[in-house]
Structures are given as structure tokens and as C-alpha cells.
C-alpha positions as CSV (number, residue, x, y, z in Angstrom):
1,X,-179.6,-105.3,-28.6
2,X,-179.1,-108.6,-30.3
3,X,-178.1,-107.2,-33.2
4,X,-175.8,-104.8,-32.1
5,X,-174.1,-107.8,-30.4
6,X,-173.7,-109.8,-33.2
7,X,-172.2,-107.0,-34.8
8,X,-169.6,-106.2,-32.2
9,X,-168.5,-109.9,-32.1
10,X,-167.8,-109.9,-35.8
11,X,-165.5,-106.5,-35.3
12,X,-164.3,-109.0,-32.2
13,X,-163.1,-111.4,-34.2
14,X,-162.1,-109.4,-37.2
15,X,-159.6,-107.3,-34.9
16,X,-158.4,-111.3,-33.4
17,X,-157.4,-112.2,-36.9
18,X,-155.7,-109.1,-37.7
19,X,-153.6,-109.4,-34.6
20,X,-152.7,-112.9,-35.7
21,X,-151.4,-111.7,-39.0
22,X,-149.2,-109.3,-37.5
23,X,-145.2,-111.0,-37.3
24,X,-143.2,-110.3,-34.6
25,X,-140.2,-108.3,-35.1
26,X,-137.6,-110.7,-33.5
27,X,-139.1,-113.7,-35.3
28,X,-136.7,-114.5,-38.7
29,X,-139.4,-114.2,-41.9
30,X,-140.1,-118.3,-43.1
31,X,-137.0,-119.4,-45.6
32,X,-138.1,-120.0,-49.1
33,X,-139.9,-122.7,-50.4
34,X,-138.9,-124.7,-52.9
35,X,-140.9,-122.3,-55.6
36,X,-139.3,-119.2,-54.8
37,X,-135.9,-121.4,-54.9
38,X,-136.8,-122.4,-58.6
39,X,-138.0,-118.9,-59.5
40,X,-134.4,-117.6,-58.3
41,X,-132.9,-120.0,-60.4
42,X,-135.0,-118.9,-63.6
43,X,-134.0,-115.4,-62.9
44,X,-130.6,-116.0,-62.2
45,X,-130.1,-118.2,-65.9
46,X,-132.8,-116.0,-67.5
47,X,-129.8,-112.9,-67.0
48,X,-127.2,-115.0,-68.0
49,X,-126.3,-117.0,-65.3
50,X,-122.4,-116.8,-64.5
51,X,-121.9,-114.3,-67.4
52,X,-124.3,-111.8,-66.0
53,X,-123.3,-108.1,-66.0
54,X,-120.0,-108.8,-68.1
55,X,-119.7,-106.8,-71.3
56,X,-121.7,-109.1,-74.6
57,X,-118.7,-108.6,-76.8
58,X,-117.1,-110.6,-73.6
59,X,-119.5,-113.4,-73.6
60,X,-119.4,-113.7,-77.6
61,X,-115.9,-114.1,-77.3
62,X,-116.0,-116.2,-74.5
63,X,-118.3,-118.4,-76.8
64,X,-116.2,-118.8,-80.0
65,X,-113.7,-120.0,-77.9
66,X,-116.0,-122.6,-76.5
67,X,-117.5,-123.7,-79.8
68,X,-113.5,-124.3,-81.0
69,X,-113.1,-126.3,-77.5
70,X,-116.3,-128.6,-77.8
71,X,-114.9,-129.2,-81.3
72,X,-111.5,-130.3,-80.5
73,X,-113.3,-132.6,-77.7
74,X,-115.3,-134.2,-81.1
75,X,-112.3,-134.8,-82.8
76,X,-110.4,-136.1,-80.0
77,X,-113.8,-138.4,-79.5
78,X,-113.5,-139.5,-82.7
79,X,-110.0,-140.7,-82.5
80,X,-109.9,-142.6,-79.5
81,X,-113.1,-144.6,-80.9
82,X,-111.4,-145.5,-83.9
83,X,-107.9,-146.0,-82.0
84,X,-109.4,-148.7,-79.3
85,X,-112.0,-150.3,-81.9
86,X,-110.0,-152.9,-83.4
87,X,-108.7,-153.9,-80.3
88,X,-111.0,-153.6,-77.2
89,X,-114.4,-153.7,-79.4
90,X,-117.2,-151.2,-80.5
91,X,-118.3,-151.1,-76.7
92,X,-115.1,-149.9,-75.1
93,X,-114.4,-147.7,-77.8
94,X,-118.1,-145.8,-77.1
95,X,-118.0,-145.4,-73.6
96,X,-113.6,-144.3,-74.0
97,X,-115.1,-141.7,-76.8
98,X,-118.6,-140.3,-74.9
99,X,-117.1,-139.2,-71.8
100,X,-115.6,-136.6,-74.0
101,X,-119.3,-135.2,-74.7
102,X,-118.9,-134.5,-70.5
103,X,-117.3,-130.9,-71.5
104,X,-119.7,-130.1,-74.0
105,X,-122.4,-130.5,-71.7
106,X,-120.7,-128.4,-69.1
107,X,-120.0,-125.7,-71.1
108,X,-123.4,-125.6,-72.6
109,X,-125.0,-125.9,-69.4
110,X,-123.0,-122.8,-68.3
111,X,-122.3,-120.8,-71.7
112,X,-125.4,-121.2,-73.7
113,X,-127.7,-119.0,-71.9
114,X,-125.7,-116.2,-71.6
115,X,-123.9,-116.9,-75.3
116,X,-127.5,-116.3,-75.8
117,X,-128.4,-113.0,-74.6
118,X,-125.2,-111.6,-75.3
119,X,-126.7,-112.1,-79.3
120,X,-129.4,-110.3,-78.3
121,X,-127.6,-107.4,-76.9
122,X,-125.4,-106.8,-80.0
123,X,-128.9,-105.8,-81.4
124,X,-130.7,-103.7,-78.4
125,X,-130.1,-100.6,-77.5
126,X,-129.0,-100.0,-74.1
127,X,-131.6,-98.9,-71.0
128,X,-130.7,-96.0,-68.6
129,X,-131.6,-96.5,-65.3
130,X,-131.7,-93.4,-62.8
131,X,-131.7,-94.1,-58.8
132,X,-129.9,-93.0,-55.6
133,X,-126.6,-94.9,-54.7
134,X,-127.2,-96.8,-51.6
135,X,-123.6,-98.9,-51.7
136,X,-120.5,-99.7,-54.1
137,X,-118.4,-102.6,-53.2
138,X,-115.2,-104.1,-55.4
139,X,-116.5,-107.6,-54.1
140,X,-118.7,-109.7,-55.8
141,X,-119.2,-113.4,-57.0
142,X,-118.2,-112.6,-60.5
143,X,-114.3,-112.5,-61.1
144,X,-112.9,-108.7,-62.2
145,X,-116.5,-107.2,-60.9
146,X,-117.8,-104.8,-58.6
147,X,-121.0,-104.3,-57.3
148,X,-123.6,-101.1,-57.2
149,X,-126.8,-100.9,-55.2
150,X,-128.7,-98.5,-57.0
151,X,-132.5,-97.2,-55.6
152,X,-135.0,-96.6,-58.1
153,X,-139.0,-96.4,-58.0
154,X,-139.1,-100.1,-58.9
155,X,-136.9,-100.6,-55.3
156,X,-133.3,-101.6,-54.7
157,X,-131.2,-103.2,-58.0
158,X,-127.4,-104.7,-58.0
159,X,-125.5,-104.0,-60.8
160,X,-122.3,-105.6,-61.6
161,X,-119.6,-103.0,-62.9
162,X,-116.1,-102.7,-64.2
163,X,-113.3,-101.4,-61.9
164,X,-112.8,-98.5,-64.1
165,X,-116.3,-97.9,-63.8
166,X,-116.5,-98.6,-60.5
167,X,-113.5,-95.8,-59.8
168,X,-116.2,-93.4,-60.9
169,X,-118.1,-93.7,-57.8
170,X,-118.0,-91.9,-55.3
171,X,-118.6,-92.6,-51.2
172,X,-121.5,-90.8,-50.4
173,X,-125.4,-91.1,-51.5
174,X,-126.0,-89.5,-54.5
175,X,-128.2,-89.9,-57.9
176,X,-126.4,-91.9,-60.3
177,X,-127.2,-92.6,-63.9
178,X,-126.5,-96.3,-65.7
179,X,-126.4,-97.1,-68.9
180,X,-127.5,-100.8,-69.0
181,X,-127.7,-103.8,-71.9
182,X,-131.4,-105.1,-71.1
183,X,-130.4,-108.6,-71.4
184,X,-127.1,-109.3,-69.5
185,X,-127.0,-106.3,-67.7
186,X,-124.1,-105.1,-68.8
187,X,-123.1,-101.3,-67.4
188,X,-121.7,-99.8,-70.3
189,X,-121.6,-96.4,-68.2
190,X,-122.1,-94.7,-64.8
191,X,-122.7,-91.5,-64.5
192,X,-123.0,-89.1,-61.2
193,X,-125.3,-85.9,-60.6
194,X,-124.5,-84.0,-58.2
195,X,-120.6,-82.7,-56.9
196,X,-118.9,-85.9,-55.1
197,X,-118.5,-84.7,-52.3
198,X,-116.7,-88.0,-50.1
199,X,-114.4,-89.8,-51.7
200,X,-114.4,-93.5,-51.5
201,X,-111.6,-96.1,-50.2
202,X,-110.3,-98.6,-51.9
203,X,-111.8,-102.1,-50.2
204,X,-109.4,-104.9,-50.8
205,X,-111.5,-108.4,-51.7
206,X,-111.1,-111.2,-49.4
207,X,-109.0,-113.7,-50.4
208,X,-111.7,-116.5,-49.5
209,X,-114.0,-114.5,-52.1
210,X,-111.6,-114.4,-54.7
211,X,-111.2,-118.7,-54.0
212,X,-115.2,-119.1,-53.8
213,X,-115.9,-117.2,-57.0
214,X,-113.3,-120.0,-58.9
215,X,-115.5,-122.8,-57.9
216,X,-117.9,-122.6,-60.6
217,X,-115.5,-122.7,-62.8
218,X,-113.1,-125.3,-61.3
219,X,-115.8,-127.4,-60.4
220,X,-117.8,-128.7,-63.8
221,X,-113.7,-128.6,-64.9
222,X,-112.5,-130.4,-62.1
223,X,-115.6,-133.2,-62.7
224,X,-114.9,-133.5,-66.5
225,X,-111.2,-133.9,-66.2
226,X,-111.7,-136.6,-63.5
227,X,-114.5,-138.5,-65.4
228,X,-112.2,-138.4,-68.4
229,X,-109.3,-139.7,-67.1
230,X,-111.1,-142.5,-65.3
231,X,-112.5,-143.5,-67.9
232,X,-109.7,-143.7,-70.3
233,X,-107.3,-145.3,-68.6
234,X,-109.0,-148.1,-67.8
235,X,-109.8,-148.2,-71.2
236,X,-106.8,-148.7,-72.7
237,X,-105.5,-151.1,-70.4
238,X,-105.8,-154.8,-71.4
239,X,-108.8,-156.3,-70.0
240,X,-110.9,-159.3,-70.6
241,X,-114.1,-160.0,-71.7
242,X,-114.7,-156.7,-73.3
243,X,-118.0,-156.0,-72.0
244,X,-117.0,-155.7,-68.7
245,X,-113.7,-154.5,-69.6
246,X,-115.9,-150.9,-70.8
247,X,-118.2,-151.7,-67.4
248,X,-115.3,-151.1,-65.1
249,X,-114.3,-147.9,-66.9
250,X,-117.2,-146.6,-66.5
251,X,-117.3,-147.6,-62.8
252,X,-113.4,-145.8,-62.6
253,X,-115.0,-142.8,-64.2
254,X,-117.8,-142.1,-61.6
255,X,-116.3,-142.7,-59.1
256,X,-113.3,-140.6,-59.7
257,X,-115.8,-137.9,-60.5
258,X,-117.9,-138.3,-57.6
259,X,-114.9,-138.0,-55.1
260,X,-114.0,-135.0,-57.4
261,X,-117.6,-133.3,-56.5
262,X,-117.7,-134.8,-53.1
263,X,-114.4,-132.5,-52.3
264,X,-115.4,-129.5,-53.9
265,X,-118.8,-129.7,-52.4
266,X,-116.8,-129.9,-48.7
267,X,-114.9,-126.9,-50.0
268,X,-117.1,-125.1,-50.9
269,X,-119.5,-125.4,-47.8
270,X,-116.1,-124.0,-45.8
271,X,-115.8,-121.3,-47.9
272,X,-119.1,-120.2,-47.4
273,X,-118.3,-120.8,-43.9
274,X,-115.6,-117.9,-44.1
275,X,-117.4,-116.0,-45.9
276,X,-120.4,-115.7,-43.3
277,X,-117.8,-115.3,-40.5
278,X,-116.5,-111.8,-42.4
279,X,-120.1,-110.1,-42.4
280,X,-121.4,-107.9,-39.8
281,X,-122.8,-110.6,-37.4
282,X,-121.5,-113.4,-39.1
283,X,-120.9,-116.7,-36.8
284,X,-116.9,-116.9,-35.7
């Protein structure tokens, strides 16, 4: 008799801890840690970051164009160092020609990955991916992009697409086939099995979409511009002693660029803001 009651104690308590595993359904799943945050970012930059799902020829472009930009910075570098050298002193010449390195770094930052895979891509051979369409949308985050939910066995992807891709698609579920780069993601084709059988509208983008997906790029411009100028024109005006003649441009230049981020970060949050208010259950 003991025995047995130990026994149906222990499937007690077994069934108490599997009860206490079990989440309700109204409560919200926990918000992600600071790990999974970090792991999104990796993904996200691992796919090429802001040039994900656009075409590698694109991003290759879009990097030669760079490189003759961060060049031209060098150059203009160069001559303000040796234009305010003889006057103002090695010291305010530096800090007048550095803060011209501040769009280099941007552009790195936000080029280089995906400059990187789009390398890659000229040399892979593109991945077809086969799934059921579960949702096509003309808005996304990435300027002249749609968006595909496609279901495979590996569960539910988003694929950035072309418009005149995108006009391929039609409204209803059916099996589609992609044609994929395996680095950026690029959809070089869709195809559809099946007859199409609904046709599907035209969805006109959101004009607060279309001003939120800008602010990556206005942003790291917007904060290089203003660090820039704040910088050089207190450089060149006609200050006394020189060390703390390059100390105040310096000062000028962050804190120009910090009221620069300051705004776009408010702008941003009320973007978002509008954006959320759009969505089925969104706060209005």
C-alpha cells in the first residue's frame, strides 16, 4: 500500500507540473530578450540588411557608386586639411578634415554587408523554393518592393519581390514556385501552378509607409550632413587659441548632430505610431 502511494503522488505531482507549463490563451507570449533581439539583428545583416531581396546587379551598382562617393569625401578631406593648416593649425585642420570619414562609415555600416553578398550571388546559382501562397502585399519596408508569404515544409517565409513580379500573383491560395539568389534573397522569378482563379486588387501603399521606409536612408544622411556642417563652420571662422578653437567645432558638430537624431528618432516613433493605428487592431 505504501508503495503504491508513493507512486501515485509522483504521477500527482508530475500531472501539477504539466499543468503549470501549460500558457493560457489570453496571456501575450513573454517579449524577446535581449538574445533573440541580437540574433534578429545577425539575421537581418547576415541577408543584407537594407539591401535584402533587391536584385545583386542592384546592390553592385549601388556600391560602385558608393566607393566613387567615400572617395570624393577623401579628397574633399584632404583639401580642407591643407586649406585651414597654415592658418588655424594641424589640430583644426584634423578635426575640419575627419568628420568627412562620418559618411564613409555610414555607408559602410549600411552597404558593406550586402555589397558583400551581392559578390557572392554573381557566383551562385539560384535556389527554387516551392510552397503554398498564404499573402501578397505591394507594402513593405524596402522602397519599390512587395512582399510574398510563401508556406513551405520549413514553415512560413517573406520574400521581397518586384512589382512586375508581384503582378504575377494572383489572389487566391495556390502553389507557387520562386526562383531565389541564396544570399540576398533576391526573386529572380515567380511562378504559379495551378489556373488563377481570383484575381488580385491593386493595394495602394500608405503614405506613412512610403515616409517610414525613407528614414534609414535620411537618417545616417541627415546625421552626417549635420555633423559636417557643424563642424566646418566653426572651423573656418576666426578663433583664438587654436586648441580650443577645434574644441568648439567639435562641440558644434555633436550637437548639431545629436538634435538631428533626436528629431528623427521623435519622427520616427510617430510614424510607427501610424503605422500600428492602420493594422487590424491597431491602437487609434
Amino acid at each position: 500500500m505504501g508503495k503504491k502511494r508513493i507512486q501515485a503522488q509522483s504521477r500527482n505531482q508530475r500531472q501539477v507540473r504539466q499543468v503549470r507549463q501549460v500558457r493560457p490563451k489570453n496571456v501575450p507570449a513573454p517579449a524577446a530578450t535581449g538574445g533573440d533581439q541580437r540574433k534578429q539583428r545577425q539575421r537581418y545583416v547576415e541577408s543584407g540588411g537594407m539591401l535584402q531581396g533587391y536584385a545583386p546587379e542592384t546592390v553592385v551598382r549601388i556600391g560602385y557608386i558608393s566607393g566613387a562617393v567615400a572617395l570624393a569625401c577623401v579628397l574633399i578631406a584632404v583639401g580642407l586639411f591643407l586649406l585651414l593648416l597654415r592658418p588655424y593649425g594641424w589640430f583644426v585642420a584634423t578635426v575640419a578634415g575627419v568628420v568627412w570619414a562620418a559618411p564613409i562609415v555610414f555607408g559602410l555600416s549600411f552597404l558593406a554587408p550586402g555589397f558583400r553578398l551581392a559578390l557572392q550571388d554573381r557566383k551562385l546559382e539560384p535556389r527554387m523554393v516551392q510552397g503554398q501562397l498564404m499573402g501578397a502585399s505591394e507594402a513593405s519596408t524596402s522602397i519599390g518592393l512587395g512582399m510574398l508569404m510563401v508556406k513551405t515544409r520549413g514553415g512560413v517565409e517573406q520574400y521581397l519581390v518586384t512589382p512586375e513580379r508581384m503582378s504575377k500573383v494572383p489572389g487566391n491560395q495556390v502553389n507557387v514556385i520562386l526562383t531565389v539568389t541564396p544570399k540576398l534573397r533576391h526573386v529572380r522569378s515567380v511562378g504559379v501552378m495551378g489556373q488563377r482563379m481570383v484575381g488580385r486588387p491593386e493595394q495602394p501603399v500608405p503614405e506613412v509607409l512610403k515616409r517610414l521606409r525613407l528614414m534609414p536612408i535620411l537618417t545616417p544622411v541627415a546625421l552626417a550632413a549635420a555633423a559636417i556642417i557643424g563642424v566646418d563652420v566653426v572651423a573656418v571662422l576666426p578663433l583664438k587659441p587654436d586648441l580650443l578653437h577645434g574644441i568648439a567645432a567639435i562641440v558644434a558638430g555633436a550637437a548639431l548632430a545629436g538634435a538631428v537624431f533626436g528629431v528623427s528618432h521623435l519622427l520616427q516613433r510617430r510614424l510607427y505610431d501610424e503605422v500600428q493605428a492602420l493594422m487590424p487592431g491597431g491602437m487609434r
